[in-house]
C-alpha positions in Angstrom: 0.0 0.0 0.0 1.3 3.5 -0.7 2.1 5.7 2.9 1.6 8.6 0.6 -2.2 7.4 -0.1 -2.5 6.2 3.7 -1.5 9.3 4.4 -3.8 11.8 2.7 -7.1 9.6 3.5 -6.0 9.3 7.1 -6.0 13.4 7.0 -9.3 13.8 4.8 -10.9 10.8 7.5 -9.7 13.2 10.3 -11.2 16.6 8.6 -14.6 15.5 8.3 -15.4 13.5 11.7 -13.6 17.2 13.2 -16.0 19.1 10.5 -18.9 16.6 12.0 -18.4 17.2 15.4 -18.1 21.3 14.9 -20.7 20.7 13.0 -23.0 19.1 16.1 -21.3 21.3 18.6 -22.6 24.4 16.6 -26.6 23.2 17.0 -28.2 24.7 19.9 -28.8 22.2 23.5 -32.2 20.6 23.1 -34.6 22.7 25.6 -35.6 21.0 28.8 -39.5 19.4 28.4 -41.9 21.9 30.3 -43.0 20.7 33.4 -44.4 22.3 37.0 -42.2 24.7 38.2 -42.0 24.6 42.3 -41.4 27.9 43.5 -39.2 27.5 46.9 -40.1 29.9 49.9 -36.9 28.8 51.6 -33.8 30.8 52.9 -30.5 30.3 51.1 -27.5 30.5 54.1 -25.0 32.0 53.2 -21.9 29.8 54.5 -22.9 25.9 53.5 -23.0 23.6 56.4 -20.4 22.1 57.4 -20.0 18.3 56.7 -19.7 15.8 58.9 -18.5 12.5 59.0 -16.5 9.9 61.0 -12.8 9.7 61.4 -11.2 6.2 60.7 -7.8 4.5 61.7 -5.9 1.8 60.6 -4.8 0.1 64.0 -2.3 -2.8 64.7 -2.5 -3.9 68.0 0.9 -6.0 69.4 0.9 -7.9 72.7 -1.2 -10.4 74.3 -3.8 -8.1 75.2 -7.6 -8.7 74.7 -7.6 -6.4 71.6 -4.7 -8.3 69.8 -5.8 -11.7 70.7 -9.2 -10.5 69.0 -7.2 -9.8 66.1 -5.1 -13.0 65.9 -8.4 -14.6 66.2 -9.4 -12.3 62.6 -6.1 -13.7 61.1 -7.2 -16.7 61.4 -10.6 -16.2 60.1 -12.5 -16.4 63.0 -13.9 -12.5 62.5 -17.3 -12.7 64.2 -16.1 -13.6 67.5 -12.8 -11.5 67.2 -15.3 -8.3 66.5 -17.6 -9.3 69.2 -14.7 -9.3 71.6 -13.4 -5.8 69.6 -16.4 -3.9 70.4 -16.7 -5.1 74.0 -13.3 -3.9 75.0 -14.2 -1.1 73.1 -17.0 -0.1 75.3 -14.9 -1.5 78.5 -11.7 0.5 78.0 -11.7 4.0 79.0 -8.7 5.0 76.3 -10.3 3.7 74.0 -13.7 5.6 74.8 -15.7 7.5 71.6 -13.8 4.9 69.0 -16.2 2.1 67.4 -15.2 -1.0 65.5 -15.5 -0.3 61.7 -14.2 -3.3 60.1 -11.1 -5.9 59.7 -8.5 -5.1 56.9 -8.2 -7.7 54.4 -6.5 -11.0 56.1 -7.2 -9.1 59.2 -3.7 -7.5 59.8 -5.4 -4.0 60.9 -8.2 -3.0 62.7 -9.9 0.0 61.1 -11.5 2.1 64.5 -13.4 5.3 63.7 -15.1 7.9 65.8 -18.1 6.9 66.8 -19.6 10.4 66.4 -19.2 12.0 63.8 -16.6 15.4 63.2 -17.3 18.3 61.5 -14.9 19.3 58.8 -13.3 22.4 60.8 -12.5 20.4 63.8 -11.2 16.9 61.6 -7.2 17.8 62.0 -7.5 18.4 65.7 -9.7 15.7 66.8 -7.1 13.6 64.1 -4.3 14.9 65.6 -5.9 14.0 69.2 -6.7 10.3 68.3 -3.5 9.7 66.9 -1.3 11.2 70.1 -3.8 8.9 72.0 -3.6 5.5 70.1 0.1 5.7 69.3 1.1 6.4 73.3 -0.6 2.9 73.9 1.7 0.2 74.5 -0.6 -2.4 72.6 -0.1 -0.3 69.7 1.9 -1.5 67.5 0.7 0.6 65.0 -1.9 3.4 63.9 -2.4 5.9 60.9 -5.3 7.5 59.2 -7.4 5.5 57.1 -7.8 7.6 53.9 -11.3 6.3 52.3 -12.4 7.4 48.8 -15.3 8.6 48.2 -17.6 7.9 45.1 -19.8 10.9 45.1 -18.6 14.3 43.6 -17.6 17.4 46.3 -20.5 19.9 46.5 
């Protein structure tokens, strides 16, 4: 086959689908169907409200403490029991007050722990901040970082 022929109808392919599409760019938007219009006798604020939402934590617990026995347990599969005995120590251990269980990391290497009320987005780094002083002066920690989750929904 000849490039120089390859060439010229790869160019005259590329003109017309961009002449095409300036072409259906250039057509004015298709007007919305009319419908009933509500009329809203509501007040707008004028700062948005702030957001709220849990914090989470990956956690490691070390040691043969109830916590990290639990979380052998997880390792081993056994995750109903070891999350039964997670959220009643939990609720038993004063440091560990205002955290809730959340869930076992795959294989159940971590613990992910997050505030059991939820924080509003001007107060997140502090209370953060707070949580991770707290968790990583524990000797049963072996380790602890934020859990960064991803959200699916678009901001705003």
């Amino acid at each position: 086959m000849n490039v120089d022929a390859l060439r010229t109808w790869g160019i005259a392919v590329s003109g017309a689908m961009i002449a095409t599409a300036l072409a259906f760019a250039a057509q004015p938007a298709a007007e919305a169907p009319p419908g009933p219009v509500q009329q809203e006798d509501t007040f707008e604020t004028a700062q948005a409200p702030a957001h709220a939402q849990p914090l989470s934590f990956l956690v490691r617990f070390r040691g043969s403490g109830p916590i990290a026995r639990a979380q052998a347990q997880a390792v081993r599969g056994q995750t109903a029991q070891a999350q039964r005995q997670i959220e009643l120590q939990l609720r038993r251990q004063r440091d560990l007050s205002g955290l809730c269980f959340d869930r076992f990391t795959v294989g159940g290497a971590e613990i992910v722990l997050r505030t059991c009320a939820a924080i509003v987005a001007s107060e997140r780094a502090a209370v953060q901040q707070r949580w991770l002083t707290r968790l990583r002066a524990m000797r049963a920690v072996d380790y602890v970082d934020v859990n960064a989750a991803a959200s699916q929904t678009a901001p705003g």
